[in-house]
N, C-alpha and C positions, 0 to 999 in steps of 0.2 A: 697476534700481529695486527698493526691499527692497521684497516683499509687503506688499500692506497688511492681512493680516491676522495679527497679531501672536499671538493666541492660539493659531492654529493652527503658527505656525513654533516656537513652547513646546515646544506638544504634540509636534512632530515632534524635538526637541532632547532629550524625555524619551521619546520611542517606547523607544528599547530597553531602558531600565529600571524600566519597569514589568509586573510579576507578571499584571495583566489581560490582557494582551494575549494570544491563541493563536497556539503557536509551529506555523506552518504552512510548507508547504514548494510550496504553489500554490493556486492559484485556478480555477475552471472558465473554460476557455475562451473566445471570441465573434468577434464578426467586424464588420467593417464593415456598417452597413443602410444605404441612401439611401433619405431618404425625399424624394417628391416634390416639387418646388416648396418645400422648405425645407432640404436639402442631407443630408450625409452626418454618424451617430456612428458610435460605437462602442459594440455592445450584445453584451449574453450572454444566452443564454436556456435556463435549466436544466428539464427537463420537469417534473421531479415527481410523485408518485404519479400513475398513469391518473383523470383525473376530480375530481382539484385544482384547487379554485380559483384564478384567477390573482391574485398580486401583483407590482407593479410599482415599484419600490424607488428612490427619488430623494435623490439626496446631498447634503451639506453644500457651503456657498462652499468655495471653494479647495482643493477635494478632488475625486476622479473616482466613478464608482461603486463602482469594486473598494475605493478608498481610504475610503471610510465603513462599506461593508455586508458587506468581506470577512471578520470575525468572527463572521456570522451567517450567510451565505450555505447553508453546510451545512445547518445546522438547520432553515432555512426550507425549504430544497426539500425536504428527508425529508415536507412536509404539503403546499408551495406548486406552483405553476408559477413560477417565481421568474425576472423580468425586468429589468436592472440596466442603466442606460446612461447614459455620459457626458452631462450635460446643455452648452448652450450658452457656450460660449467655455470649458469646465472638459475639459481632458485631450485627448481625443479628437472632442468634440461639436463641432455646428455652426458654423462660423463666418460671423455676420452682420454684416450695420452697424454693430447696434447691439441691445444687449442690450436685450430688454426680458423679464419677467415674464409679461406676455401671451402671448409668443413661446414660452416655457419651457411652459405651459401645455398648450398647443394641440400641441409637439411630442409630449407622452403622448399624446394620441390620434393622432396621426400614429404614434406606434411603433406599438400597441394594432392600427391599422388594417396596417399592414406583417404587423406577424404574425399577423393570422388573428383578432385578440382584440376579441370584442364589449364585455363589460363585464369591470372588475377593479379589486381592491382595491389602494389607493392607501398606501406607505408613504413619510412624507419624514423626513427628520432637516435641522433648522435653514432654510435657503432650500428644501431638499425639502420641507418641510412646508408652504412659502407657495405655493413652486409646486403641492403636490397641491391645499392646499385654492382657489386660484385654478382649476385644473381640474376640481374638482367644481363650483364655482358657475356653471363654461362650458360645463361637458359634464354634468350630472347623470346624462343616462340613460348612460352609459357607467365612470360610477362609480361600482362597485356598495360601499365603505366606505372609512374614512379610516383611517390609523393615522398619529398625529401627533406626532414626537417630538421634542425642544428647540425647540419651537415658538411663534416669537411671531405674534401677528394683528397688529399692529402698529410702529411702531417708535418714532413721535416722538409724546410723550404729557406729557414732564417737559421745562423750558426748558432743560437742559442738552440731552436726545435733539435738540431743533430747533433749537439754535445746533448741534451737530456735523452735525447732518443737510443742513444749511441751508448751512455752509462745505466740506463735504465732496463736496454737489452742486453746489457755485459749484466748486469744486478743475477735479471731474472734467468739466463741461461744457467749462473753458478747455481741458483736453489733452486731448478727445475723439477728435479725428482721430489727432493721435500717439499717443495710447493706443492706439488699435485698431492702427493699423500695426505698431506695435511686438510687439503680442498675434499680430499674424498671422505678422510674419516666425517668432518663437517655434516658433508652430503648425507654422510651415512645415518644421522645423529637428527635429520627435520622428518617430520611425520610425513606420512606418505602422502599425505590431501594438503594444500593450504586452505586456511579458513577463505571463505567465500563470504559471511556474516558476521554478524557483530553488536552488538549491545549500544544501543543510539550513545555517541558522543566517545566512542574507542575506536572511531577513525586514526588516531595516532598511534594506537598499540599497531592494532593493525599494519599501519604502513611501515611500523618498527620491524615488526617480525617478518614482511616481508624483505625490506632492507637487509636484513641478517641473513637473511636466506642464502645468498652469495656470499661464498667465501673470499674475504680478502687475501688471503694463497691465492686464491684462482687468478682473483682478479690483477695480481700482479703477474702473470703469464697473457692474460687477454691484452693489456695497456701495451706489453713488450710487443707482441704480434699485431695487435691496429697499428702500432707508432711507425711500421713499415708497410703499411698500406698508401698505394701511390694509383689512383684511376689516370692522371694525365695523356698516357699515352691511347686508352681508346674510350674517354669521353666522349668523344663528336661522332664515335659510332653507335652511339644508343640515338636508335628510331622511334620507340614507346613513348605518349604521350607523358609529358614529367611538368611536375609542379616543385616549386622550390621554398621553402617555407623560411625566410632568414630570421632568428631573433637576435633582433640590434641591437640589445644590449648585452649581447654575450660575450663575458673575459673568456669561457674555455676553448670556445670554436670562433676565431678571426671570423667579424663577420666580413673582411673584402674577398676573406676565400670563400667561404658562404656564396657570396655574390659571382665571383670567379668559376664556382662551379655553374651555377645558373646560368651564365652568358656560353660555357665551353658546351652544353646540350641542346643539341638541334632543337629551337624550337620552344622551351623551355618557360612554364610561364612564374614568375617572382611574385613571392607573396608575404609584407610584411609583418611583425608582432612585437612592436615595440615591448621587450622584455627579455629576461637573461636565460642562461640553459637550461635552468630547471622551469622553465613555463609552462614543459607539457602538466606539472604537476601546481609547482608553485605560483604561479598564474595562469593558472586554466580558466579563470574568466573571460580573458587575454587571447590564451593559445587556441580555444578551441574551435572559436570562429573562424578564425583563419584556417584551422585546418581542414572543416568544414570545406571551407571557400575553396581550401586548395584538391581538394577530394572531388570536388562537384566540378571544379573546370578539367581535373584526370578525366573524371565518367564521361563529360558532353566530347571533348575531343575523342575519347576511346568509341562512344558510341554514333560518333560522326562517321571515323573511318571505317568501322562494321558497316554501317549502311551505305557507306559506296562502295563497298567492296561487293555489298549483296546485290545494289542495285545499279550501279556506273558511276562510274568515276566524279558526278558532282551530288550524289545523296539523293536525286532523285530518282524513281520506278525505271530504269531500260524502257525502252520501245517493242525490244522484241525483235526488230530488226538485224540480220547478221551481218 
């Protein structure tokens, strides 16, 4: 079956000739986690300066974690605790029934609880983004900010999005069963490790074999279930410090909804990357800085209202007085 996501098999057809891309030669390490009662990924977990706050980093459809956030990974752990792991039916991650967004959610706090981690800042790019802020709205107290990048709150808004959404989820309901069988033999069929290294100048095999990793079966049961993902009605109740990361030149996520989300979040600060949806990879020259920028105004605001909270209400020491 070709994937069904056409953008990204582009993007993978121009990987090796574009300039943005850093020319690396590995990736930090990870290993298998089970988590209880919801099955086995594949997660990495870089430490980061003593006393860094945690970020936990969620990938695009049809892509693994290393395959979205390996151009940044470095950069972030120099400030983060940086936690990166295949999400459900993509690469290495869980295999269920049945995909659901709900499921995707709730498995961040199930990593969060594995390692040790009470609260942490939330980073997604594209369906990362719907599964963090899905998570936030399920888990508040365990999400201590949002950084949201190619992110829509929505999907069906214009009669075209609800006639495709509308025969794309009639498509995938009819091949449900076979879709998943076929996702699973797949699964069954990658080694149990993905390569972490590489032979200088096979950055491209590389990001091939990660690309394959997900099964296009699968991935046409994830597109049918995001395509009914709708935040609108409790957007303006997320409290968590949130960054919005728009890239303007993106054809697959409207950038006005992009922006629509950013104004619906109390509070919310906009951060531009003149470039298309594949930037986190495809222009990571581009992308990273901003995400940087949008990472580092998460942390100051997160670490503003910890210290009023520890010390009174304007960040400075109490008095002491009752």
């Amino acid at each position: 079956m070709t994937n069904p996501n056409p953008d990204a098999a582009v993007a993978m057809r121009r990987f090796s000739r574009r300039s943005g891309v850093p020319d690396i030669a590995q990736v930090p390490g990870g290993r298998l986690v089970d988590l209880p009662g919801r099955g086995r990924t594949y997660v990495v977990d870089m430490p980061g300066p003593e006393g860094a706050p945690t970020l936990i980093l969620l990938h695009a459809t049809a892509c693994t974690g290393y395959l979205t956030w390996f151009p940044a990974l470095d950069a972030l752990a120099e400030r983060y605790r940086v936690i990166v792991f295949d999400q459900r039916w993509h690469g290495r991650g869980i295999r269920s029934a049945r995909f659901s967004v709900r499921d995707c959610a709730d498995d961040v706090v199930a990593i969060a609880d594995a390692l040790g981690v009470e609260r942490a800042m939330l980073a997604g790019y594209s369906l990362g983004g719907v599964v963090a802020l899905l998570a936030a709205h399920r888990h508040p107290d365990r999400v201590s900010g949002l950084v949201l990048c190619a992110t829509p709150y929505r999907f069906q808004e214009k009669l075209r999005e609800r006639a495709f959404h509308l025969t794309f989820g009639a498509l995938a309901a009819a091949i449900g069963p076979y879709s998943y069988r076929r996702a699973e033999e797949h699964a069954g069929q990658l080694p149990d490790m993905p390569e972490h290294t590489w032979s200088p100048g096979k950055l491209n095999r590389w990001a091939l074999n990660e690309f394959r990793s997900s099964s296009g079966w699968a991935m046409t049961q994830v597109i049918a279930e995001v395509g009914r993902f709708d935040s609108t009605a409790w957007l303006a109740t997320l409290t968590m410090p949130t960054a919005v990361v728009i890239t303007t030149r993106d054809r697959a996520i409207p950038v006005y909804r992009q922006l629509e989300m950013a104004t619906m979040i109390p509070g919310a600060s906009i951060h531009l990357v003149k470039a298309g949806h594949a930037s986190c990879v495809l222009e990571a020259d581009r992308f990273v800085p901003v995400l940087l920028e949008a990472c580092a105004a998460v942390a100051a605001r997160r670490a503003k209202t910890s210290n009023a909270a520890l010390f009174g209400g304007d960040g400075e020491q109490g008095s002491g007085v009752g």
